[in-house]
N, C-alpha and C positions, 0 to 999 in steps of 0.2 A: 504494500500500500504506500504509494507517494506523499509524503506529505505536501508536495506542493500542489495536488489536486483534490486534495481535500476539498470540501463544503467548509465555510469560514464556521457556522456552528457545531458541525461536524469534529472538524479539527479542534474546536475551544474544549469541546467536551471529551475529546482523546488526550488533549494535553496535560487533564486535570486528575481524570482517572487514575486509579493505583492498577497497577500491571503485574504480571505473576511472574512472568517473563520479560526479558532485558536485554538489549545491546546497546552498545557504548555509542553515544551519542557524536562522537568527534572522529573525523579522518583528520588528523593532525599532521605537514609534513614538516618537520623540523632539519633545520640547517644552524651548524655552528663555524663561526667565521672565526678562527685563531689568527690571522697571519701576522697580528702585531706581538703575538706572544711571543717567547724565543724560550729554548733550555727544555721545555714541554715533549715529552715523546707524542707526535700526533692520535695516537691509539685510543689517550687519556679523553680527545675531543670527539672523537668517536666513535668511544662509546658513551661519553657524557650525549651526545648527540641521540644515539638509538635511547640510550636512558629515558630522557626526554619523553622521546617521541610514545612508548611503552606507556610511559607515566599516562599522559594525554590520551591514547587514543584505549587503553585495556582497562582504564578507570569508568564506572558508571557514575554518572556526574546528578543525575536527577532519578525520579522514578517513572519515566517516560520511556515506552519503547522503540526506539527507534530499528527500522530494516537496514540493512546494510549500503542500499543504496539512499538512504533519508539521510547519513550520517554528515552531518556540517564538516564542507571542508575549508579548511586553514592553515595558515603559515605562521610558522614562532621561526623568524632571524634572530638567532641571538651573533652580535659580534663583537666579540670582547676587544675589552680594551688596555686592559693592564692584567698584571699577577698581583694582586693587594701582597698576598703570601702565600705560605706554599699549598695547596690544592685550592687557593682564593681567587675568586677573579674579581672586576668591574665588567661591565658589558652592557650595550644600548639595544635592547630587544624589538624588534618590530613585529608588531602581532596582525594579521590581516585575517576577516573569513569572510564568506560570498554565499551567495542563494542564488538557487537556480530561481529561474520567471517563469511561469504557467505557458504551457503551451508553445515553446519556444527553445530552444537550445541555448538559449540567451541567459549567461551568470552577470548577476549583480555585487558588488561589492557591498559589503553591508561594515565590515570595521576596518579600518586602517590605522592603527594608533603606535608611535612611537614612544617607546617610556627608556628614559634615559639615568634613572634610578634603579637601578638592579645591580647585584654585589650577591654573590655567594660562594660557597664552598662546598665541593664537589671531590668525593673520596675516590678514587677511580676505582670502577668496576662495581662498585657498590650500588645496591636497587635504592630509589628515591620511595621516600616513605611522607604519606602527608595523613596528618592524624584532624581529624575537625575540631579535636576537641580540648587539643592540646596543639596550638599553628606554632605555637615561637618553639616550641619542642626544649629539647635538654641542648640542642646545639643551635642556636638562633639565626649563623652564619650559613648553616645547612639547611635550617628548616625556612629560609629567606626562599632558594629555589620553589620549592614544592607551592609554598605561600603564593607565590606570583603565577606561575603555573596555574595551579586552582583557580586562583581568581581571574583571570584571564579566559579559564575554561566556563566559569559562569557570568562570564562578560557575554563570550561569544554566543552563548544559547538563549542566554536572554533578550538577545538582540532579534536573534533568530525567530524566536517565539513572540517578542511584540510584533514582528512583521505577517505574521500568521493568522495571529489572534488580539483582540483588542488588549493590550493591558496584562497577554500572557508571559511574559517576562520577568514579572515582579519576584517571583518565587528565587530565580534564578540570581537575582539582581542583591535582593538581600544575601543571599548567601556570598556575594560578593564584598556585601556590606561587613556581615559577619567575617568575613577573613580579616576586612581592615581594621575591626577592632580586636580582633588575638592575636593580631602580626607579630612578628620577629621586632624587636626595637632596642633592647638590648646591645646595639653594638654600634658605635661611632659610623660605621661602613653601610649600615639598613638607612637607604632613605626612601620616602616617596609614599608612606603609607597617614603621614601626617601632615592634617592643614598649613599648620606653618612652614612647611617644606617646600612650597611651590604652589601655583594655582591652575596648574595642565596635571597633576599628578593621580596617581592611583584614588588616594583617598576621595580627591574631587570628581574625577567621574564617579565612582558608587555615590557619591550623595547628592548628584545631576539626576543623575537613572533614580533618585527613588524620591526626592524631593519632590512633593506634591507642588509648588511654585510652578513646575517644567512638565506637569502633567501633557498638557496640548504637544509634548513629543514624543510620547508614545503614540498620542493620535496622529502623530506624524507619519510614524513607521510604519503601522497599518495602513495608515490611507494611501500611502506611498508605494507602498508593494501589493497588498489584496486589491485595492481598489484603479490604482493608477498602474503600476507594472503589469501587474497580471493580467489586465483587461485588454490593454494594448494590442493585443492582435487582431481584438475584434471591434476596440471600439477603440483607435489611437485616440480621434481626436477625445472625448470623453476622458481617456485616461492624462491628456494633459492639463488637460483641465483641473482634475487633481491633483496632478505635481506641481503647477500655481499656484493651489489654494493651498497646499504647501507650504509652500516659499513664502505664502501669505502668513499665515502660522508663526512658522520659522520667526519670520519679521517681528512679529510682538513679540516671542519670546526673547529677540534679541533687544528690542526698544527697554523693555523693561529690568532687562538682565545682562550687561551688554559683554561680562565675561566669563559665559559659562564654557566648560568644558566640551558639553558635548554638540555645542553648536559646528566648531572646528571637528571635530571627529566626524560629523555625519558629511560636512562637505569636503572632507579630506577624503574620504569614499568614493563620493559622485559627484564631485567637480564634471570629471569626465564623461559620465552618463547623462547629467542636466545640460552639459551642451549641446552634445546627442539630441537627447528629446526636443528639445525647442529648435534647433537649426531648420527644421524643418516646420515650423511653425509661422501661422499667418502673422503678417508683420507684425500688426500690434501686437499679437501675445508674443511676439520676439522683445519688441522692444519692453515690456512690463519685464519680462525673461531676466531679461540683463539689467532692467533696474535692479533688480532685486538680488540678482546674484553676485552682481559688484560688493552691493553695499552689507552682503552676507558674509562673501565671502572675497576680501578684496586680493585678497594673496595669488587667488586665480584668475583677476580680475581680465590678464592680457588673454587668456584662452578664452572666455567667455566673448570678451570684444571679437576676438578672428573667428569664432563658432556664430557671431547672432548679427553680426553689421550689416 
């Protein structure tokens, strides 16, 4: 059974259910970039690598069943940047995952987030252990990976699931929350799980995602893929119509909030797909297109200009 053909209350009510049976929610492809490391036997990166990847994709992360082909696929770049000490690193992770669109062979990108706060320590050949109930664990430095990991993993499903179902992401989204408040902190080298640390950081996306203020973006995320992606085949113009009233959305949420998180994360996504859909739009709704996406997102403002002019 596809999740992405589901019936939208069909799907609300499979997402909620308790299930008897289980597969792991995640195709995860992990890649680790050493090459500024030096003195390292490459084997160490490796298998920290397949570690990783084991970690993510043989972990059951909710109590939803997913088939093997429903499974979110994704990317963890980790690429390190120093040796703190010895089995330590630093390293700037980029985390990406995508959804397919209804009725089309067509993947959407749904997260692209760069967190440049990660530090941990990695035992070679040893299995990554993540306990719920204990995150900072007995070694804080160790249990930093798994912590970021997890949370990362109920980043990506909760995304996945508001885009399905109205509002079906929350579950996913607190357990994101809940990681940030048992983090690893103990250790001069952990950062990124607290407010005063930054304002793009871990702790601030989980309290974007569940801060009732930012509510109207999860109505984003629905309306933007069930109703405006997905419909697109059969009914373009209809479905852009939607992804304006979007960007409509979008807009107060930023009028009134003008530094949240997860404004940059969603159009760090689909810069490139919002060009897409309008380019081909009647002028006026081009020209509203690119009001809005300038002043959204101005960092992509010259792609938007050569996509809508």
């Amino acid at each position: 059974m596809n999740r992405f053909r589901l019936p939208v209350l069909l799907l609300a009510i499979w997402l909620m259910k308790p299930c008897t049976s289980h597969a792991q929610e995640l195709n995860a492809r992990v890649t680790v970039v050493a090459n500024k490391i030096r003195g390292v036997d490459p084997s160490v990166f490796q298998a920290l690598q397949k570690a990783i990847q084991d970690f993510l994709n043989n972990r059951q992360w909710s109590d939803a069943n997913y088939a093997p082909d429903e499974r979110i696929d994704c990317n963890f770049l980790f690429d390190l940047q120093s040796q703190i000490s010895q089995n330590t690193y630093s390293a700037i992770l980029t985390v990406q995952s995508t959804r397919p669109v209804y009725n089309s062979s067509y993947i959407t990108n749904m997260f692209n987030f760069k967190d440049k706060d990660v530090a941990f320590k990695y035992d070679p050949f040893q299995p990554l252990i993540f306990n719920e109930n204990n995150i900072s664990g007995d070694d804080p430095m160790s249990s930093n990976l798994t912590a970021i990991l997890a949370y990362y993993a109920y980043i990506i499903i909760g995304l996945d699931r508001d885009s399905f179902s109205p509002n079906g992401g929350n579950a996913s989204f607190k357990n994101a929350q809940d990681i940030v408040s048992g983090s690893p902190a103990n250790s001069r080298n952990i950062t990124g799980w607290k407010a005063y640390e930054g304002t793009q950081n871990r702790y601030w996306l989980a309290e974007n995602l569940l801060n009732t203020r930012y509510k109207d973006f999860h109505k984003v995320l629905y309306d933007y893929h069930r109703l405006g992606l997905d419909r697109m085949y059969d009914h373009l113009a209809e479905g852009r119509d939607v992804i304006i009233n979007c960007l409509n959305l979008l807009n107060a949420i930023n009028a009134d909030n003008p530094n949240t998180v997860i404004l940059p994360m969603f159009f760090d996504a689909k810069w490139s797909e919002l060009a897409g859909v309008f380019s081909a739009a009647p002028p006026q709704q081009q020209v509203a297109a690119l009001n809005l996406l300038q002043k959204l997102d101005p960092g992509h403002g010259t792609q938007y200009r050569e996509a809508l002019r």
